[in-house]
MDTraj code that builds the backbone (N, CA, C; nanometers):
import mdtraj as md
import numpy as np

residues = "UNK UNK UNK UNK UNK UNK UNK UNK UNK UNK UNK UNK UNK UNK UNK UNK UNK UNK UNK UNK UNK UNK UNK UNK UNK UNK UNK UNK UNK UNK UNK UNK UNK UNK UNK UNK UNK UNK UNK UNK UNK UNK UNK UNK UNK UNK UNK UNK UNK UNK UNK UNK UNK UNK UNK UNK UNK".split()
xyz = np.array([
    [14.0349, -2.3936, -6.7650],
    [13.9074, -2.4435, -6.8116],
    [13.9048, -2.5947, -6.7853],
    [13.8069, -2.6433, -6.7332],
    [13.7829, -2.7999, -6.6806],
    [13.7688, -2.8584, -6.8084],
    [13.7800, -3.0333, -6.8322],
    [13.7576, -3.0452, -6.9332],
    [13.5698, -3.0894, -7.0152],
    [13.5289, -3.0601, -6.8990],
    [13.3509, -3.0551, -6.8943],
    [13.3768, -2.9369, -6.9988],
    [13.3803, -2.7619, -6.9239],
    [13.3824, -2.6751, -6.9920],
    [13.4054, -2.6795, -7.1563],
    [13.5103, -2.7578, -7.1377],
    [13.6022, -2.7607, -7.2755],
    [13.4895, -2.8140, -7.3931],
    [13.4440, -2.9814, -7.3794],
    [13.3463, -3.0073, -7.4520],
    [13.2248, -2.9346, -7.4882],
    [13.1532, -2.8658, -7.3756],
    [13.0807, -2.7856, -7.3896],
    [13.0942, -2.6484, -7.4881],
    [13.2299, -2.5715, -7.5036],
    [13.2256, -2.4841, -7.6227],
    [13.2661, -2.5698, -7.7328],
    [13.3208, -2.6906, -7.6783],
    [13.3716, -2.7762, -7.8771],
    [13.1989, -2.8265, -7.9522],
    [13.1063, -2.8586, -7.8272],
    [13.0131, -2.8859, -7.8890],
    [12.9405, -2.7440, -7.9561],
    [12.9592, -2.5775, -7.8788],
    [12.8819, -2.5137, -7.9100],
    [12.9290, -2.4634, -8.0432],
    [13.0841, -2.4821, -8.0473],
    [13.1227, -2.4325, -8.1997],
    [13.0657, -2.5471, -8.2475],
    [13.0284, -2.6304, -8.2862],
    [12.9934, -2.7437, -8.3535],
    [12.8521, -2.6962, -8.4111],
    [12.7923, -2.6358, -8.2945],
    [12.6572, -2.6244, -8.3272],
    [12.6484, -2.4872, -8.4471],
    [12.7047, -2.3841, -8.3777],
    [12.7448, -2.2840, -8.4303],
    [12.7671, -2.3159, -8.5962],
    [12.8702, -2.3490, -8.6164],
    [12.9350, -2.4059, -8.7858],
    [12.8310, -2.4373, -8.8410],
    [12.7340, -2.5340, -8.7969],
    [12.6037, -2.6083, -8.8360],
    [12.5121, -2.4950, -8.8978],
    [12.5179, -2.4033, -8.7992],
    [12.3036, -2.3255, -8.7908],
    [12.4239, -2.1852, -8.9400],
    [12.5707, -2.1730, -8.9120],
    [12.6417, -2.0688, -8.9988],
    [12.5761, -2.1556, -9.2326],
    [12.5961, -2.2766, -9.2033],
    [12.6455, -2.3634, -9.3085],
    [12.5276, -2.3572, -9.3424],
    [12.3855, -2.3498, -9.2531],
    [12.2490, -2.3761, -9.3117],
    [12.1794, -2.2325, -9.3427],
    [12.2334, -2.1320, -9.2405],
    [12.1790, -2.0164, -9.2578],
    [12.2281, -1.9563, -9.4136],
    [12.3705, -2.0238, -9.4419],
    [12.4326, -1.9427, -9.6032],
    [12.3921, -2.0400, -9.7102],
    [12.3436, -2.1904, -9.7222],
    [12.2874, -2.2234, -9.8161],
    [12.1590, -2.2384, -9.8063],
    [12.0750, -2.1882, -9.7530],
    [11.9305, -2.1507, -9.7713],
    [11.9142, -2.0251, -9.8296],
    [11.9979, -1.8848, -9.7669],
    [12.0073, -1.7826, -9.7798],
    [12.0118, -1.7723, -9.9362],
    [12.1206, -1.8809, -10.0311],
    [12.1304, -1.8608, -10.1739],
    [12.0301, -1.9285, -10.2289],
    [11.9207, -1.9946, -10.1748],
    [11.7850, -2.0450, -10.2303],
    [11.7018, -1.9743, -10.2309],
    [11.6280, -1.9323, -10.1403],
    [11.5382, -1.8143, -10.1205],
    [11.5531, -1.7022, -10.2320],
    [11.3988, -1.7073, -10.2842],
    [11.3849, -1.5853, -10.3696],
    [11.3408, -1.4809, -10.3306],
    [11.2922, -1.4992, -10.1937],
    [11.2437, -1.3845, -10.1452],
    [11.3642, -1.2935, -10.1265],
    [11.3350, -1.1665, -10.1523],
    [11.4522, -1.0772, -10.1141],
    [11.4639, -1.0543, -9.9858],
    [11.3709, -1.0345, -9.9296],
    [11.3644, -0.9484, -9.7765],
    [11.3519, -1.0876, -9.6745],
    [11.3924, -1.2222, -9.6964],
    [11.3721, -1.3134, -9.6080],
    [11.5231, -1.4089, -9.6670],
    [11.5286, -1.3434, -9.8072],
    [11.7026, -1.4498, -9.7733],
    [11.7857, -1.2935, -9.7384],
    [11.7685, -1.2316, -9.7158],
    [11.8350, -1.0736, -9.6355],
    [11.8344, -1.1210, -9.4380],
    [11.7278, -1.1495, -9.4603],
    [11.7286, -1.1946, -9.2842],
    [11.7738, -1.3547, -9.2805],
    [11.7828, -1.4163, -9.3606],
    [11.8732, -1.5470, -9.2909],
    [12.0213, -1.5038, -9.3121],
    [12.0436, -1.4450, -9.4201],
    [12.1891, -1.3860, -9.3874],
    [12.2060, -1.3061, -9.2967],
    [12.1781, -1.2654, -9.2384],
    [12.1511, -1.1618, -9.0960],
    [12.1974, -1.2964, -8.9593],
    [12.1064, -1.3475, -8.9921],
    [12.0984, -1.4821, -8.9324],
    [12.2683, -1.5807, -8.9074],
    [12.3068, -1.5375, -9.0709],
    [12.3825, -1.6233, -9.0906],
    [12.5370, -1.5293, -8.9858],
    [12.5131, -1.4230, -9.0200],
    [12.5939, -1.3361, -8.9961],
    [12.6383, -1.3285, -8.8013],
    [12.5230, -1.3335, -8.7549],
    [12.4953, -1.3648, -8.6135],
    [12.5233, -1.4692, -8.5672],
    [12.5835, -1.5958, -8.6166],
    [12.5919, -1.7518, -8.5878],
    [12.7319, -1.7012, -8.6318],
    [12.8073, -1.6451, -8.6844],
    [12.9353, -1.6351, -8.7370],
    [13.0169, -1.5178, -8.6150],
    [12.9346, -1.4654, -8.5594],
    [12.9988, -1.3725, -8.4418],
    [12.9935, -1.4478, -8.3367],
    [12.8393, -1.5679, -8.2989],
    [12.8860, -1.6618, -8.1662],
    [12.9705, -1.7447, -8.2175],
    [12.9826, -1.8522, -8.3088],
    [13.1393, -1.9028, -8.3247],
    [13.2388, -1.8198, -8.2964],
    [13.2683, -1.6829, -8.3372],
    [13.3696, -1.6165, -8.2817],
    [13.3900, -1.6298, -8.1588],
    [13.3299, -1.5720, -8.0392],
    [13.3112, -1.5931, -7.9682],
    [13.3084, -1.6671, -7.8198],
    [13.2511, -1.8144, -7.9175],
    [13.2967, -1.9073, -7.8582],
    [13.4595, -1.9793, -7.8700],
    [13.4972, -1.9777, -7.9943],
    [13.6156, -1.9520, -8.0413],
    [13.7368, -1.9333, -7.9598],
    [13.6684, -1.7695, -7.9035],
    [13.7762, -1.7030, -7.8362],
    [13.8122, -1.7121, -7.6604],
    [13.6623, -1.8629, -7.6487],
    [13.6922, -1.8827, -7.5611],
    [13.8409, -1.9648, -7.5433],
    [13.8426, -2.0056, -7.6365],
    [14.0053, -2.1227, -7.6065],
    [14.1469, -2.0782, -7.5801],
])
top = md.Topology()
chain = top.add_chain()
for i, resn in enumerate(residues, 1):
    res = top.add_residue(resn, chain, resSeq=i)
    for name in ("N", "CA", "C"):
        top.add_atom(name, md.element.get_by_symbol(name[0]), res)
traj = md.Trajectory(xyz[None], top)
């Protein structure tokens, strides 16, 4: 892996961690049931591309 590549998944886990950290404390604000259900969905989906990207290393 070049080290271009390299920055490029350190930034995407970066981003990743970010949209994971906002999707799970909004998720515990929301009173809606059926819309903090889909940001955890949300949240859940940002936690498989960190994997992911992760596993690029």
């Amino acid at each position: 892996m070049t080290s271009k590549e390299l920055l490029y998944v350190e930034d995407a886990l970066g981003h990743e961690c970010f949209m994971k950290t906002c999707a799970c404390k909004t998720s515990k604000q929301l009173q809606d049931a059926k819309l903090s259900t889909y940001v955890s969905e949300l949240e859940q989906k940002h936690n498989e591309l960190f994997n992911k990207f992760l596993n690029l290393l």
